[in-house]
mmCIF file of the N, C-alpha and C atoms, coordinates in Angstrom:
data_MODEL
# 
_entry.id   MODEL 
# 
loop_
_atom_site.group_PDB 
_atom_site.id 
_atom_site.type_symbol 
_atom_site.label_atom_id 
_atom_site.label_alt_id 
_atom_site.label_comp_id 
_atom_site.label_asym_id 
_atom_site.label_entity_id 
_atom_site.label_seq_id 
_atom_site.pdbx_PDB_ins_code 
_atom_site.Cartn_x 
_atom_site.Cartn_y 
_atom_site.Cartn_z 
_atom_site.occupancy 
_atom_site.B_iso_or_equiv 
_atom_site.pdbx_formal_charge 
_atom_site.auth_seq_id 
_atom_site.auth_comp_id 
_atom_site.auth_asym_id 
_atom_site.auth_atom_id 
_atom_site.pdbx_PDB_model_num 
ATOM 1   N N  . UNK A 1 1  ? 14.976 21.502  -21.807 1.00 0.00 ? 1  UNK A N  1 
ATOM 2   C CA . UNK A 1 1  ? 14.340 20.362  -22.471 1.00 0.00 ? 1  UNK A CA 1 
ATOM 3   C C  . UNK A 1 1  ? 14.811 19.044  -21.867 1.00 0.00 ? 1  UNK A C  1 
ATOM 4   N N  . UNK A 1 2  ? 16.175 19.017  -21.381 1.00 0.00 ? 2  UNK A N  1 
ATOM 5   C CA . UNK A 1 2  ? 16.735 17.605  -20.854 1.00 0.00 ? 2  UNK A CA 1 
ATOM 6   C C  . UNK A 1 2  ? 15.671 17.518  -19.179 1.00 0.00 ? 2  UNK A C  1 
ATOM 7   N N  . UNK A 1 3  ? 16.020 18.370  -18.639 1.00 0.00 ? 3  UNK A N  1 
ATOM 8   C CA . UNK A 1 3  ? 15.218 18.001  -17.701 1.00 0.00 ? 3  UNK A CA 1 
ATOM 9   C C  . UNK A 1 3  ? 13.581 17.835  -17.813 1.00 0.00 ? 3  UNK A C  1 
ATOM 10  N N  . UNK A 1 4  ? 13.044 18.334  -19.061 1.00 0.00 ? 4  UNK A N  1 
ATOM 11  C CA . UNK A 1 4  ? 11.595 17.787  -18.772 1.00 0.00 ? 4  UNK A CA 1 
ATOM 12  C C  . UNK A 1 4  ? 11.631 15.722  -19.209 1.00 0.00 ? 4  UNK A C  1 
ATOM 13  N N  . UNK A 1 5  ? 12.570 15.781  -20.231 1.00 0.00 ? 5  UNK A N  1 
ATOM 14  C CA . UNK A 1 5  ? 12.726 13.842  -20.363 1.00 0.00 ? 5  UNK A CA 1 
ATOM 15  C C  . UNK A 1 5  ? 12.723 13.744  -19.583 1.00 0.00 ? 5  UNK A C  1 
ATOM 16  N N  . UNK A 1 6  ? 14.307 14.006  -18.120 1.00 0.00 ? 6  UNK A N  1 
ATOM 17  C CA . UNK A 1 6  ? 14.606 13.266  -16.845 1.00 0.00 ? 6  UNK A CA 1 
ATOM 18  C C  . UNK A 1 6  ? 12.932 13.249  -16.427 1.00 0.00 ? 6  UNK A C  1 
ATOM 19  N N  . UNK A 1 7  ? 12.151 13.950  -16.109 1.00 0.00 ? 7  UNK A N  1 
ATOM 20  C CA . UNK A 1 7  ? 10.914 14.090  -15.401 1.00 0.00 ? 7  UNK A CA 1 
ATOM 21  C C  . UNK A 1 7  ? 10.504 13.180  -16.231 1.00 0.00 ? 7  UNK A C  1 
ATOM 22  N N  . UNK A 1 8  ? 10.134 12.913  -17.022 1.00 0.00 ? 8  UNK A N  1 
ATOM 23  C CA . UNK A 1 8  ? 9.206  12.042  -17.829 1.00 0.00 ? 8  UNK A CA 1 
ATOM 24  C C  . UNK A 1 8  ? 9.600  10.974  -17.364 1.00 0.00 ? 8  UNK A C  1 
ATOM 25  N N  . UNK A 1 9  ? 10.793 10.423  -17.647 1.00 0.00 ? 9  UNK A N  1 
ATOM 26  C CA . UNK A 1 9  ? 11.563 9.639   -17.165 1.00 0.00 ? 9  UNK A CA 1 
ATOM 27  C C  . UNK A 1 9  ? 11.325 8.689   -15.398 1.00 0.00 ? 9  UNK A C  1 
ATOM 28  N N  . UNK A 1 10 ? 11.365 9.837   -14.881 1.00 0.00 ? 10 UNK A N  1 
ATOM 29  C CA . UNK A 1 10 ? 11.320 9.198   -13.160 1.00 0.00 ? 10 UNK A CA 1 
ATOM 30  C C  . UNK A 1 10 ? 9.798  9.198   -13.168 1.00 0.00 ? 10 UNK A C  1 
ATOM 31  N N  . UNK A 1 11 ? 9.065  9.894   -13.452 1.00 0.00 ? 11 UNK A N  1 
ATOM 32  C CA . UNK A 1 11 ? 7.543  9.356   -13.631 1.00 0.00 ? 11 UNK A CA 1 
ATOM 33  C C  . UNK A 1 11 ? 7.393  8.788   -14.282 1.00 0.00 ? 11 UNK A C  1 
ATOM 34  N N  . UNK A 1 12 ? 7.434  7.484   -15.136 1.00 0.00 ? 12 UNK A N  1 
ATOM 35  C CA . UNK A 1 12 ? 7.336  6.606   -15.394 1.00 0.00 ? 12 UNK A CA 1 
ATOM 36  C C  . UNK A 1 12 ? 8.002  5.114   -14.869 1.00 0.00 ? 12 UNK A C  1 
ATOM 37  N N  . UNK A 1 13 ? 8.548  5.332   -14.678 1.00 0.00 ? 13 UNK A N  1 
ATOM 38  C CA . UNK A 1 13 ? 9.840  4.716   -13.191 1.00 0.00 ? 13 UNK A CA 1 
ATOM 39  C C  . UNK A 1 13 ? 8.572  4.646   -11.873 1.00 0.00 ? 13 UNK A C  1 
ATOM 40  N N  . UNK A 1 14 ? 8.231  5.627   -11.547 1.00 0.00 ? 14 UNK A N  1 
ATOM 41  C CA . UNK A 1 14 ? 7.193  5.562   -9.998  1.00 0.00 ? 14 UNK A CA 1 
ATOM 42  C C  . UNK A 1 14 ? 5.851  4.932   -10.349 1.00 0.00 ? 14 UNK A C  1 
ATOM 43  N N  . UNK A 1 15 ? 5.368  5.085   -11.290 1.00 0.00 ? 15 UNK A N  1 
ATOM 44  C CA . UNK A 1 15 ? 4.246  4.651   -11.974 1.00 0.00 ? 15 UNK A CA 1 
ATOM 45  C C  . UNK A 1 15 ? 4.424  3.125   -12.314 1.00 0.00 ? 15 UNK A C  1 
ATOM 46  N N  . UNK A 1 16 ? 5.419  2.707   -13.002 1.00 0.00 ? 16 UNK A N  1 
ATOM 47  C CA . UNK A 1 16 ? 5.342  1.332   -12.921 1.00 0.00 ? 16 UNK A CA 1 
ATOM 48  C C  . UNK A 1 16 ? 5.385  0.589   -11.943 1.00 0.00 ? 16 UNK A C  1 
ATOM 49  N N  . UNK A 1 17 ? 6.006  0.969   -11.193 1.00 0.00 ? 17 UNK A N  1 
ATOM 50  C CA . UNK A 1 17 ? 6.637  0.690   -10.045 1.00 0.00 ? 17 UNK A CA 1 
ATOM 51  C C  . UNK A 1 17 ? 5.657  0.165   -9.356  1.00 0.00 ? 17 UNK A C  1 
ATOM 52  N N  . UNK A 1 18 ? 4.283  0.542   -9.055  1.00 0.00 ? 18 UNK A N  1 
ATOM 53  C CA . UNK A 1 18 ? 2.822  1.127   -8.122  1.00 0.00 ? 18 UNK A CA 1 
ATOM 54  C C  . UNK A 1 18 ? 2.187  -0.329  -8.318  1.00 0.00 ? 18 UNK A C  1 
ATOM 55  N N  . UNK A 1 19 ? 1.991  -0.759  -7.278  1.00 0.00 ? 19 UNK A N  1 
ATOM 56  C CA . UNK A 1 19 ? 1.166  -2.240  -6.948  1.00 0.00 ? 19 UNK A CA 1 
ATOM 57  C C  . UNK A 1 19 ? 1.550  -3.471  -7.526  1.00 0.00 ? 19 UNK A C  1 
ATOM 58  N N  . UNK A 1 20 ? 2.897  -3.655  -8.242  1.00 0.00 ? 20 UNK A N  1 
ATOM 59  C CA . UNK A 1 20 ? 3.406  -4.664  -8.530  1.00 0.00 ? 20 UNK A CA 1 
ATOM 60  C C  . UNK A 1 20 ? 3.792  -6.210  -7.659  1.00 0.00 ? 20 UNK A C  1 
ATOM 61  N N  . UNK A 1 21 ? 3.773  -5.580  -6.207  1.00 0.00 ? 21 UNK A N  1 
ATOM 62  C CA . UNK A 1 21 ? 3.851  -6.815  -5.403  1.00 0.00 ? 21 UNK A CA 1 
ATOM 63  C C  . UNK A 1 21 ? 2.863  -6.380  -4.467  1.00 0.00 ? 21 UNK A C  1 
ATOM 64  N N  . UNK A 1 22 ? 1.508  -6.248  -4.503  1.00 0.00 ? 22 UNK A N  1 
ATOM 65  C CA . UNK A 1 22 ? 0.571  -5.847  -3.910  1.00 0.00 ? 22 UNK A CA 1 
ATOM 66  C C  . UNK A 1 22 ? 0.323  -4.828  -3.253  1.00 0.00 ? 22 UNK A C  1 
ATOM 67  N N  . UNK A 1 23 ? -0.740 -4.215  -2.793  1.00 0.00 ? 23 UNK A N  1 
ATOM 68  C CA . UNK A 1 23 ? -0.857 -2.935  -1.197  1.00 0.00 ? 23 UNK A CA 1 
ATOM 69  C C  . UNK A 1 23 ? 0.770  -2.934  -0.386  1.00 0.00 ? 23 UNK A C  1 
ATOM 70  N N  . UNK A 1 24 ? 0.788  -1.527  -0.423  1.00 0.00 ? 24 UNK A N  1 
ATOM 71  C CA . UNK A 1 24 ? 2.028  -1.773  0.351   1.00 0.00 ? 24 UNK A CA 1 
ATOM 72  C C  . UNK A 1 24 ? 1.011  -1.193  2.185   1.00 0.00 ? 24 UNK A C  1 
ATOM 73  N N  . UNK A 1 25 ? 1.933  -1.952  3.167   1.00 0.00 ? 25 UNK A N  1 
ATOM 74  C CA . UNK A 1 25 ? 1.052  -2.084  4.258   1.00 0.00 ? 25 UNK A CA 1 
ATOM 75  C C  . UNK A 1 25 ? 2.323  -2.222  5.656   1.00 0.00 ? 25 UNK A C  1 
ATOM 76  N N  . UNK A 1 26 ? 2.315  -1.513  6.666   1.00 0.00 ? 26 UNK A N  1 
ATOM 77  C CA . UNK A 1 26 ? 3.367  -1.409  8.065   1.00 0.00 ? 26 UNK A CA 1 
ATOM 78  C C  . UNK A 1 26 ? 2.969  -3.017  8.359   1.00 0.00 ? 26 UNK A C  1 
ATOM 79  N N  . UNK A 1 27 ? 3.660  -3.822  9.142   1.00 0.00 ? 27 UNK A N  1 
ATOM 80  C CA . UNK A 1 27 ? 3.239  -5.046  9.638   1.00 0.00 ? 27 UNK A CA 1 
ATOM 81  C C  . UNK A 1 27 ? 3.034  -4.381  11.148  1.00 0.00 ? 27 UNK A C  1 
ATOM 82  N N  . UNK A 1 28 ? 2.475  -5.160  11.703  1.00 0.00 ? 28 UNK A N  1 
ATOM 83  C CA . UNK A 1 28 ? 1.969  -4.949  13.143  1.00 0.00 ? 28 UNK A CA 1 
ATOM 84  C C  . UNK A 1 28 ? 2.967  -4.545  14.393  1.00 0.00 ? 28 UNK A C  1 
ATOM 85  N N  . UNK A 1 29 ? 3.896  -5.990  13.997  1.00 0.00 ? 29 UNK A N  1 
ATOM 86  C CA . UNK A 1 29 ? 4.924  -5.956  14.593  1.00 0.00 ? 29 UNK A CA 1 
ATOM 87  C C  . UNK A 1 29 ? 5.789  -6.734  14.058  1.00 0.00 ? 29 UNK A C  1 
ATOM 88  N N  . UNK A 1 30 ? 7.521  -6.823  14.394  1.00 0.00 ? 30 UNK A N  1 
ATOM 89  C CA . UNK A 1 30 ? 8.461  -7.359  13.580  1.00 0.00 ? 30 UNK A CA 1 
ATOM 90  C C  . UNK A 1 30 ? 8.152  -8.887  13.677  1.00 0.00 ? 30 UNK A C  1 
ATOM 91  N N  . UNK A 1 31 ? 8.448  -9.547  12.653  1.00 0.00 ? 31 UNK A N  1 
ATOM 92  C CA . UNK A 1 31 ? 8.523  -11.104 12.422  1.00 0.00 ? 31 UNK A CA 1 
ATOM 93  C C  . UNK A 1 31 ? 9.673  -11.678 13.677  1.00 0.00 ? 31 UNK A C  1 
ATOM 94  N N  . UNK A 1 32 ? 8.830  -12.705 14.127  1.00 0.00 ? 32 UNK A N  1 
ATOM 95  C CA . UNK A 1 32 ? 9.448  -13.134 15.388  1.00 0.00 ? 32 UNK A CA 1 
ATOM 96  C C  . UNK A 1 32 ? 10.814 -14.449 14.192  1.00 0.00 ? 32 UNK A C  1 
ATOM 97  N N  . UNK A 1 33 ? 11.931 -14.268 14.047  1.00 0.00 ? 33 UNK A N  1 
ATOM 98  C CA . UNK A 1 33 ? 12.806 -15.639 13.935  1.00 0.00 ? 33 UNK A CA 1 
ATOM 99  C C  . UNK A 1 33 ? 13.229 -16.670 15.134  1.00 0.00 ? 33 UNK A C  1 
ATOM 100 N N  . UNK A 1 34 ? 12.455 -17.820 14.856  1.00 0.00 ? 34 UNK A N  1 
ATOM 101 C CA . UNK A 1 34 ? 13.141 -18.920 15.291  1.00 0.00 ? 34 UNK A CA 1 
ATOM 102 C C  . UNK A 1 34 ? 14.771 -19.838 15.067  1.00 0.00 ? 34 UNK A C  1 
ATOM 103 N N  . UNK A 1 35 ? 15.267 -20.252 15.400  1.00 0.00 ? 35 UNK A N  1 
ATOM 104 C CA . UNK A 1 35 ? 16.116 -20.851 14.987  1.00 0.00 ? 35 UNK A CA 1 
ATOM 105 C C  . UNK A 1 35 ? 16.182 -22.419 15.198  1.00 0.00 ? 35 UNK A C  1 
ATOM 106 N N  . UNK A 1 36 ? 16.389 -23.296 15.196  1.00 0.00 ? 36 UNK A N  1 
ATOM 107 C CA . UNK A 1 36 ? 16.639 -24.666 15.183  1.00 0.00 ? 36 UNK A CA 1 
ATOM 108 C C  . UNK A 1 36 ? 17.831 -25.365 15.305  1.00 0.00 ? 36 UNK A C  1 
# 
C-alpha cells in the first residue's frame, strides 16, 4: 500500500511539473558569452 502513495505521489510531482516554463526544446547551438 505505501508504495502505491509513493507512485501517486511522483506522478503527481511529473504532472505538475509539465509545461510550466513553456515547450521544452534542444537550442541549436550553445549561447555564444561575451564579456566586456
Amino acid at each position: 500500500m505505501k508504495a502505491c502513495w509513493i507512485a501517486i505521489f511522483f506522478s503527481a510531482l511529473l504532472v505538475s511539473g509539465c509545461g510550466q516554463k513553456g515547450k521544452l526544446y534542444l537550442p541549436d547551438e550553445a549561447p555564444q558569452q561575451t564579456q566586456q
